[in-house]
C-alpha positions in Angstrom: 48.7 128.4 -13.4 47.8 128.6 -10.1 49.6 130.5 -7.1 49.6 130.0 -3.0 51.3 131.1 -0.3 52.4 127.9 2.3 51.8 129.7 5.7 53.8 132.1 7.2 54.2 136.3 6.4 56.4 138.6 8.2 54.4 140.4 10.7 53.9 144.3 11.1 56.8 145.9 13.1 53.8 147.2 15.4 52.4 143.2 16.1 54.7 142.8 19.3 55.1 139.1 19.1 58.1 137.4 19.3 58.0 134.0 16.8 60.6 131.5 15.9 61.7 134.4 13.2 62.6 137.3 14.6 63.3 135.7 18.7 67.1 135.6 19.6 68.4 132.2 18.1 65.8 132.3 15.5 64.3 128.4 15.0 66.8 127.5 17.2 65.9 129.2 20.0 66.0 127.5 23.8 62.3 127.8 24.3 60.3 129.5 21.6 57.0 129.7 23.0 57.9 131.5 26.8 56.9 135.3 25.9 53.4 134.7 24.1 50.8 134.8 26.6 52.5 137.8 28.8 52.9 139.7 25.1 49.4 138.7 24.4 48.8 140.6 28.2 50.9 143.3 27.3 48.2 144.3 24.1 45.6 144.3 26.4 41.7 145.0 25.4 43.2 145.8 21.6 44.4 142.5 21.3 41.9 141.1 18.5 41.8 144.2 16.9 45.5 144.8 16.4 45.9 141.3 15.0 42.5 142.0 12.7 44.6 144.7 11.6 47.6 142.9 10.7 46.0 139.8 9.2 43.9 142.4 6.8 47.6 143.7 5.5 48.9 140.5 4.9 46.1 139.4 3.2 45.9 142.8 0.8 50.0 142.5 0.2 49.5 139.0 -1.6 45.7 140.2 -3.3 48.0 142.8 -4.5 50.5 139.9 -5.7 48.5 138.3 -7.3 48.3 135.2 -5.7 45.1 133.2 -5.8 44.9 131.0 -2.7 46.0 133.3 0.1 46.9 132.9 3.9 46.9 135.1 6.5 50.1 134.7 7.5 49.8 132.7 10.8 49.5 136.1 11.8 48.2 135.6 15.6 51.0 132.5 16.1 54.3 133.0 17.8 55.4 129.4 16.3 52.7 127.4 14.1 53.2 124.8 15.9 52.9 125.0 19.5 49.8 127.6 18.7 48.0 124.4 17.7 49.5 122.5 20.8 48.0 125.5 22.9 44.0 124.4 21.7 44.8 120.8 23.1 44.3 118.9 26.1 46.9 117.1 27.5 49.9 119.5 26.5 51.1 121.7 29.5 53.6 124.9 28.7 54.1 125.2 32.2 56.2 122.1 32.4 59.3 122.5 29.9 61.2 119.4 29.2 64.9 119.7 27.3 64.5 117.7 24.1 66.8 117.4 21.3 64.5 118.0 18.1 64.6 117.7 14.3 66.9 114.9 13.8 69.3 116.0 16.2 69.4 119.9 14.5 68.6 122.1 17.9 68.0 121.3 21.5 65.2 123.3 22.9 62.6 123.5 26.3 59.8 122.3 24.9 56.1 122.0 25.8 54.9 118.2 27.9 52.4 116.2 26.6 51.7 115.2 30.1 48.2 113.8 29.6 45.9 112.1 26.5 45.7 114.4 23.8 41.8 115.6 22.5 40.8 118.6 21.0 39.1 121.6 23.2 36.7 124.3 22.4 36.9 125.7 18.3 39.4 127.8 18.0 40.8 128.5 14.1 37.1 128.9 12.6 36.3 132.3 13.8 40.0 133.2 12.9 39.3 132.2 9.3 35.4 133.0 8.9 37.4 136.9 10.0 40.0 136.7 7.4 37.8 135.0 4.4 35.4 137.9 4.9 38.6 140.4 3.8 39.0 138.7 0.3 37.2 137.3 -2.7 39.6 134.4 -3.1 40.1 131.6 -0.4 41.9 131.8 2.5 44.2 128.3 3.0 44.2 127.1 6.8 47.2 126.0 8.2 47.8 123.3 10.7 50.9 121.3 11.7 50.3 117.7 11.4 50.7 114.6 14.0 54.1 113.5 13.1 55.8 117.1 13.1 54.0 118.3 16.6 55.0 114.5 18.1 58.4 115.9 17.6 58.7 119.6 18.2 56.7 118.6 22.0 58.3 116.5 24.3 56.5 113.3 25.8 56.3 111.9 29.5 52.6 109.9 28.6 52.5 108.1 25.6 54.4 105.1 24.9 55.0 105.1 21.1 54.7 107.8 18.7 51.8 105.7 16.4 49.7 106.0 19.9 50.5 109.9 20.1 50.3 110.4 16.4 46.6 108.5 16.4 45.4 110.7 19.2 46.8 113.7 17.6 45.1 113.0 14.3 41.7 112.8 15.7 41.9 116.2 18.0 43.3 117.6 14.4 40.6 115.9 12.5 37.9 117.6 14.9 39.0 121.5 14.0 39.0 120.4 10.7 35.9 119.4 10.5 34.5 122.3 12.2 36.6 124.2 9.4 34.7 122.6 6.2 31.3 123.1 8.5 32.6 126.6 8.7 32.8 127.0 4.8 36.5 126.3 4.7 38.0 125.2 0.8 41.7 125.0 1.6 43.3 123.2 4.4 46.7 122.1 4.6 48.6 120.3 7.1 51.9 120.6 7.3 54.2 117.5 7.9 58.0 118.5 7.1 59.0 115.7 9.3 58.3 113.1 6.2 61.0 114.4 4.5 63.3 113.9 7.7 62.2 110.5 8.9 60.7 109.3 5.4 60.4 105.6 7.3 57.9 106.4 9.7 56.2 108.5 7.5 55.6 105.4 5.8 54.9 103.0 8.4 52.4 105.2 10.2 52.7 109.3 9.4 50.8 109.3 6.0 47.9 107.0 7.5 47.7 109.3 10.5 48.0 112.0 7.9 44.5 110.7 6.1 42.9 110.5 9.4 42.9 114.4 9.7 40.9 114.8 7.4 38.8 111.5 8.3 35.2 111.7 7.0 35.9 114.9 4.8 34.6 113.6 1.9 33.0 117.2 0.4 34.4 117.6 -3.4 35.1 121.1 -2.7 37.2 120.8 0.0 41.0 120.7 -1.2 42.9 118.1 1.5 46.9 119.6 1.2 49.7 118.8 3.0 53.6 120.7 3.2 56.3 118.8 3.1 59.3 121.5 3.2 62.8 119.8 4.1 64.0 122.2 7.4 64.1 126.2 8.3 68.2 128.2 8.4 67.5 130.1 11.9 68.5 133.2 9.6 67.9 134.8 6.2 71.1 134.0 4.1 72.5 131.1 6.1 74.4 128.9 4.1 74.5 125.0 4.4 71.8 125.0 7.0 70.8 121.4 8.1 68.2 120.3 5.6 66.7 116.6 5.2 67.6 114.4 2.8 66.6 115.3 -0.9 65.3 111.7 -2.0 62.9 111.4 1.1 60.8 112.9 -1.4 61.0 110.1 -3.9 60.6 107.7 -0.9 57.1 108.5 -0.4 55.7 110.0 -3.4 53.8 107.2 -4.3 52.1 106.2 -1.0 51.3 110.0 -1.1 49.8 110.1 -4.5 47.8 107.2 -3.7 46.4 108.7 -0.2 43.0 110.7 0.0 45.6 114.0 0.2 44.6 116.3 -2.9 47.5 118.5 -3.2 50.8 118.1 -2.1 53.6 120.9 -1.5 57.3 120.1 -1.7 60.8 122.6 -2.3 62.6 123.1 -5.3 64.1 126.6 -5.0 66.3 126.0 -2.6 67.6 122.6 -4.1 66.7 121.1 -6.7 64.7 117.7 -7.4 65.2 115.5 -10.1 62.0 116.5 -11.8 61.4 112.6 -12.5 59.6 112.6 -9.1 56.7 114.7 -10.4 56.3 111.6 -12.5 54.7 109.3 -9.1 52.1 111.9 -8.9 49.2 110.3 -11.2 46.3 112.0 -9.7 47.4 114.1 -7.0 48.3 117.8 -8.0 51.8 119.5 -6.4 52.4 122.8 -5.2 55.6 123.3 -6.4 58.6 125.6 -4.5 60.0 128.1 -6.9 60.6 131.0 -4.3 63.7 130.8 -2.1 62.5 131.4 0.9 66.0 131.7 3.2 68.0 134.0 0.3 67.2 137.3 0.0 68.4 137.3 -4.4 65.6 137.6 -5.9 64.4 135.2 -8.7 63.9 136.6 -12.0 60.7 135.6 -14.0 62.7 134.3 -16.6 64.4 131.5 -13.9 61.1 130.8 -12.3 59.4 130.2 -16.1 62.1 128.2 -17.2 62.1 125.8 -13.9 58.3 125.8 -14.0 59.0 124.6 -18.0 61.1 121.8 -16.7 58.2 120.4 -14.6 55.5 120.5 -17.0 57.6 118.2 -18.7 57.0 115.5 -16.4 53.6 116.3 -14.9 50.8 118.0 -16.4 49.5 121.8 -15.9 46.6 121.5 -14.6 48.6 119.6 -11.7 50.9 122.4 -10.8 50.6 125.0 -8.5 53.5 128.0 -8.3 54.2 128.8 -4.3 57.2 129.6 -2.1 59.3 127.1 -0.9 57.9 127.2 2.6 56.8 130.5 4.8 58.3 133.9 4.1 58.8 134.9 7.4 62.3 135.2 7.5 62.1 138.1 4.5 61.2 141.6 4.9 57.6 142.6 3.7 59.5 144.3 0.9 61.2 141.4 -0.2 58.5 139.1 0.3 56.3 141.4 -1.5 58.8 141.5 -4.6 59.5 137.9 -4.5 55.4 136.9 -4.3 54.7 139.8 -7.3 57.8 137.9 -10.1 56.3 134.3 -9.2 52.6 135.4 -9.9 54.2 137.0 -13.1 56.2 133.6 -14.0 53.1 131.7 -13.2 50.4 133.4 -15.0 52.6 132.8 -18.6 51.1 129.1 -18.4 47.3 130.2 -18.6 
């Protein structure tokens, strides 16, 4: 069976940049995004090189796991989102608005989408052509999708969110296609919001969803998206604010029958009924068997016996062993351990 990572690694103590892990407040903090560009300053000419650096360890940690489609660790973002909103036009981070995000879960400054929304010069394809050419397996891009930016930004231009989420979508589509030009396989964009606002994932998130990847039509290319149900704003937080369980259900289907390939939902954390695997027909699931806010570590026996479970509803050759989201709130240590028992777990289903 199959292993991935979804996106985020901790970063080297040395890589002095504050993300949404390790800032005061964790994911909750007032305004995640305000020391990047004067840390960025502070690295000077060594900049590139020091990230280089730190992308080439993350990368070699899971080789050494074992896992097969790697990341490298959103390595150069202090929060995966707002990188992204950085490479648009139309989003200022000089004008902050208060905005109460995730379902009502934090209140944060936020970047201003002040302007329309269109992508600018290329700016993930030299990351990933640099990381690809550090390992003989594939290197997964990550990018946060339409309906999950529209809320993590706050909005003083567009009138709806379908108008945003469309305009979004097609400056997304463009890096992706510069990606698969590029030689990219793996490409996932992440949309957690489904599982909070399932409705409006529905009525307009999974279309704008497709159109990212609009006229990718390349066998090769694997078209993912993550779907993870909410972030504790520490490791070992209990009863953090997490979306509703059955928003899963709720859009399996229209998922499974959308041009996505591969689709990545949680299970360690909580888990599904496993009857949900069932909707996926064609569409293969990258399935959460790592917690990734606990620092217990699973045992290969647990991990086997819930992968077991699955394959009772869904085939093999559909599931794919990963984390339940990014490990960025573990240790390297502890991610390491964690990553090296699921490739173990996963490789008893060859």
């Amino acid at each position: 069976m199959l292993t991935t990572v979804i996106g985020a690694y901790p970063k080297p103590n040395y890589l002095k940049i504050t993300d949404w892990f390790n800032a005061e407040g964790g994911t909750d903090t007032a305004n995640p995004t305000e020391l990047y560009q004067d840390e960025i300053k502070k690295m000077g000419v060594d900049a590139e090189a020091i990230f280089k650096k730190a992308a080439a360890e993350v990368i070699k940690d899971q080789l050494d796991c074992g896992i097969d489609i790697i990341t490298d660790g959103e390595i150069k973002r202090e929060n995966y989102i707002h990188y992204h909103c950085r490479h648009l036009n139309g989003i200022d981070f000089n004008t902050l608005t208060e905005k109460v995000a995730r379902t009502g879960n934090y209140k944060c400054w936020l970047p201003t989408i002040t302007n329309k929304i269109s992508a600018t010069d290329p700016f993930l394809i030299d990351e990933w052509i640099s990381n690809q050419s550090l390992s003989d397996k594939p290197v997964k891009v990550t990018i946060p999708g339409p309906m999950t930016i529209a809320d993590t930004i706050a909005n003083i231009y567009y009138k709806s969110d379908e108008e945003m989420g469309n305009d979004l979508a097609i400056a997304i589509n463009a890096e992706i296609k510069r990606l698969v030009d590029a030689g990219c396989k793996y490409i996932q964009v992440d949309e957690p919001l489904f599982a909070r606002k399932p409705e409006n994932a529905l009525a307009f998130g999974i279309e704008n969803l497709e159109k990212c990847f609009e006229g990718i039509n390349q066998n090769n290319v694997e078209k993912i998206t993550h779907i993870c149900c909410g972030y504790p704003d520490k490791l070992d937080a209990v009863d953090y604010p997490k979306a509703p369980l059955d928003s899963y259900k709720e859009i399996a289907k229209s998922l499974d029958n959308s041009i996505i390939d591969s689709v990545s939902i949680e299970d360690a954390h909580r888990y599904n009924d496993l009857t949900l695997l069932k909707d996926y027909k064609q569409t293969k699931v990258i399935f959460g068997v790592i917690k990734i806010a606990s620092s217990k570590i699973e045992t290969v026996a647990e991990i086997e016996s819930r992968i077991q479970e699955a394959l009772n509803f869904i085939s093999k050759e559909q599931l794919i062993a990963a984390p339940d989201c990014g490990l960025g709130h573990l240790s390297r240590e502890l991610a390491m351990e964690k990553l090296k028992i699921m490739s173990l777990a996963a490789k008893k289903f060859y």
